[in-house]
C-alpha positions as CSV (number, residue, x, y, z in Angstrom):
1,X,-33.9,-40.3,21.6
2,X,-33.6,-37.2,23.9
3,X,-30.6,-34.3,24.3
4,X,-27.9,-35.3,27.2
5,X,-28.8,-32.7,29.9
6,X,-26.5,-30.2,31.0
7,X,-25.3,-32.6,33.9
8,X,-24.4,-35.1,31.4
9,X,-22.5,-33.1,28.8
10,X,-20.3,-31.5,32.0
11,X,-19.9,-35.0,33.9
12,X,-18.8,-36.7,30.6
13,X,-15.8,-33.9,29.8
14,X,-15.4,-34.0,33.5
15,X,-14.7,-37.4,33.4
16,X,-13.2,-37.1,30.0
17,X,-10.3,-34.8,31.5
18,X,-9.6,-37.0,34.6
19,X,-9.3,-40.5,31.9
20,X,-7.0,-38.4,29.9
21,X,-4.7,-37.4,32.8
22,X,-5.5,-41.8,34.0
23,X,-3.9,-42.6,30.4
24,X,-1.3,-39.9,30.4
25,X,0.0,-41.8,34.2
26,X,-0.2,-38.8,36.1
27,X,-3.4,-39.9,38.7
28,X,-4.5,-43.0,38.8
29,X,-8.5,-43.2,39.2
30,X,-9.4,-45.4,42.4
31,X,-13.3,-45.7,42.1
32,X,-16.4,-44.1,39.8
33,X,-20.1,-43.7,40.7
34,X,-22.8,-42.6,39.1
35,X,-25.8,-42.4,40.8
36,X,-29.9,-42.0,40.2
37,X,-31.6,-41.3,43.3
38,X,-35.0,-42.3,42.6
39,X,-36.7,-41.3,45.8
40,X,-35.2,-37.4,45.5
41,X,-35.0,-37.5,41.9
42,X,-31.3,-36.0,41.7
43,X,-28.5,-37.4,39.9
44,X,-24.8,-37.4,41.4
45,X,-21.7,-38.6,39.6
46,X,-18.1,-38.6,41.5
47,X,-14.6,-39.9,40.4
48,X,-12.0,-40.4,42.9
49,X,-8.4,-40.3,41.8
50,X,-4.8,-39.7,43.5
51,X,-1.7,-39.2,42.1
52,X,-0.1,-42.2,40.2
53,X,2.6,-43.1,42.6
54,X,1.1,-41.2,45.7
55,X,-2.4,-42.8,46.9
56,X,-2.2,-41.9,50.6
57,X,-4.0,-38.6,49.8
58,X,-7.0,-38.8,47.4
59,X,-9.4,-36.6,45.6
60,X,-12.7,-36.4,44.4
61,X,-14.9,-34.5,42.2
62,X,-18.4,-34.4,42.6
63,X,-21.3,-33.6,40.3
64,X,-25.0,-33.1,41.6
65,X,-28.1,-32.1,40.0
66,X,-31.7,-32.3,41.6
67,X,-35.3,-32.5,40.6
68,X,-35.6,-28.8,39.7
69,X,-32.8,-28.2,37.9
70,X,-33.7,-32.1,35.9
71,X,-37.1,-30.8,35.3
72,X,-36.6,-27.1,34.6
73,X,-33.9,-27.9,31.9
74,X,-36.5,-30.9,30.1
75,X,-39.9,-28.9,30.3
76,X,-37.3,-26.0,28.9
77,X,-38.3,-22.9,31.3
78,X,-36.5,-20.3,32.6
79,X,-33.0,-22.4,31.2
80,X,-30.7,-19.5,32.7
81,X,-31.0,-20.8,36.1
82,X,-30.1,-24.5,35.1
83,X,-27.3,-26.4,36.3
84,X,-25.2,-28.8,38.8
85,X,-23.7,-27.9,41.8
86,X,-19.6,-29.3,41.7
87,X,-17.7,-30.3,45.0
88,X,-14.1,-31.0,45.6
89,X,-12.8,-32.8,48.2
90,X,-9.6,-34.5,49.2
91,X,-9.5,-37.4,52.0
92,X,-6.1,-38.1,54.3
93,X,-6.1,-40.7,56.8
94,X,-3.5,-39.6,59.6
95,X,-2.3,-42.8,61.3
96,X,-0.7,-43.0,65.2
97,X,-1.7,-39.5,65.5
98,X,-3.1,-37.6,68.2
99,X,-5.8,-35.4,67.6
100,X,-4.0,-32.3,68.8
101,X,-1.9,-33.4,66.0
102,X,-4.2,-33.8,63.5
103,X,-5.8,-30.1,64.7
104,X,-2.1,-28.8,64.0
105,X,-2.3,-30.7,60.3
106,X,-5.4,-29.1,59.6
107,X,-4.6,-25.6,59.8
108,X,-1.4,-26.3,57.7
109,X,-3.9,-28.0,55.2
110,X,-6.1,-24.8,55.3
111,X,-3.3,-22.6,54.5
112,X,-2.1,-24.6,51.4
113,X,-5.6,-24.7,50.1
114,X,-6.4,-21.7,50.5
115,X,-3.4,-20.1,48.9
116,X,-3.7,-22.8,45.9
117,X,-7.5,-21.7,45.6
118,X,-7.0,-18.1,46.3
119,X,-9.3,-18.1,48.9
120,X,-12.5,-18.8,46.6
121,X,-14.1,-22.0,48.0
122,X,-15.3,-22.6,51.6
123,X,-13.0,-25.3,52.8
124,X,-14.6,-27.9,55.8
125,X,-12.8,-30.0,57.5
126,X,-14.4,-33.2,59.4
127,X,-12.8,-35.9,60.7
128,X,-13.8,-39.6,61.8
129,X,-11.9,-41.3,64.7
130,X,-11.5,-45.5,63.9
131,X,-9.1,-47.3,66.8
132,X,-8.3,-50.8,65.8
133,X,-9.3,-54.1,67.2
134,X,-6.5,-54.7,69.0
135,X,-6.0,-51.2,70.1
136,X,-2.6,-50.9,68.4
137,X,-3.3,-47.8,66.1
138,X,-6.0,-45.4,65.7
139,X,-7.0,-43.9,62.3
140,X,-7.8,-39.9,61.8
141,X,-9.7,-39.5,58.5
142,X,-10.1,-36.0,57.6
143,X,-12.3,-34.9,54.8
144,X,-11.5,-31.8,53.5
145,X,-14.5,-30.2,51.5
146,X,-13.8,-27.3,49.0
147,X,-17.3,-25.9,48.0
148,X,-18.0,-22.7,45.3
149,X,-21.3,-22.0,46.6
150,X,-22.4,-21.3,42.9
151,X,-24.2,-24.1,40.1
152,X,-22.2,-24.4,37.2
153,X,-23.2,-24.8,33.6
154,X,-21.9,-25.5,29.8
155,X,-20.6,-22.0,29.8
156,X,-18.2,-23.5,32.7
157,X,-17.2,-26.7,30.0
158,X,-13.3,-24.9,29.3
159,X,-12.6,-24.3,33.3
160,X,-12.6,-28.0,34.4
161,X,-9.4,-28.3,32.8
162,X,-8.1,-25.7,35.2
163,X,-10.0,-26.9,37.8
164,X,-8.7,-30.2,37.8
165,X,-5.1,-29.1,37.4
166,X,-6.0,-27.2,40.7
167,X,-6.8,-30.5,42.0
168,X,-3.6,-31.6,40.6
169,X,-1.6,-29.2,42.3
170,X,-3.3,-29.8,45.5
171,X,-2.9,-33.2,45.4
172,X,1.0,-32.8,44.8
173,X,1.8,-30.6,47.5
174,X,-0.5,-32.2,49.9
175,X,1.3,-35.3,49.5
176,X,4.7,-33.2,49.8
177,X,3.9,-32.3,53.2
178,X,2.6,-35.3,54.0
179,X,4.7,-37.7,52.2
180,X,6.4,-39.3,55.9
181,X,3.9,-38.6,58.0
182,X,1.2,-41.2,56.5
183,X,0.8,-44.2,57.1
């Protein structure tokens, strides 16, 4: 038998929090992946989820750990420095759009992040371009990338509950502003 690592205690009351809110019928979770990368030696763990009624505009919360943090934390050394890095990220797909447009829509969706996150994570923006077959409709998909720059650790367990009602609330006003302009 061994002790769950720090990765696994946070990804299971990460995951824990986003089932609850799944039952509850306020998001409803799209995918789940948890991952062993065998050639880096990392583990990464990510649950997608939108709103329940709203899935134009998903979300996603990341986990990562790597082969120093994995080894550091079982051989039991300097155990201060241990943890996983978390991402947040949100994905819209802008259809019939042009990308002036879509440029437009991006600095709107920098504002409203920013002022939901008070200005704490970096926030990326990329986009990918797919035109149709028949040429009838191109697809602008922009991921938008929130990261904290920091690891975080069990002593971070009691702010994923705020963090994901952050996610919550972005979520919910994305869509707001987005609601006719989808799809």
């Amino acid at each position: 038998m061994f002790d769950p690592t720090v990765f696994d205690n946070i990804k299971v009351v990460l995951e824990g929090i986003v089932y609850e809110l799944d039952l509850e019928e306020k998001v409803q979770i799209t995918d789940r992946k948890d991952m062993v990368d065998l050639a880096t030696m990392s583990r990464t763990y990510s649950i997608e989820f939108s709103e329940k009624h709203n899935t134009q505009i998903r979300a996603f919360c990341s986990l990562h750990t790597g082969v120093g943090d994995l080894s550091t934390e079982i051989l039991e050394h300097d155990m201060y420095q241990v943890g996983c890095k978390l991402e947040v990220r949100f994905m819209i797909d802008f259809v019939g759009l042009s990308m002036d447009e879509v440029s437009n829509e991006a600095l709107i969706i920098e504002k409203i992040l920013q002022k939901i996150w008070e200005n704490r994570p970096q926030i990326t923006q990329k986009f990918s371009f797919e035109i149709k077959q028949d040429l009838s409709e191109s697809i602008i998909q922009n991921e938008i990338k929130l990261d904290f720059k920091r690891k975080i650790n069990e002593n971070h367990l009691s702010d994923l509950e705020i963090l994901v009602e952050q996610v919550l609330l972005s979520l919910s006003t994305l869509n707001n502003k987005f609601i006719n302009r989808l799809f």
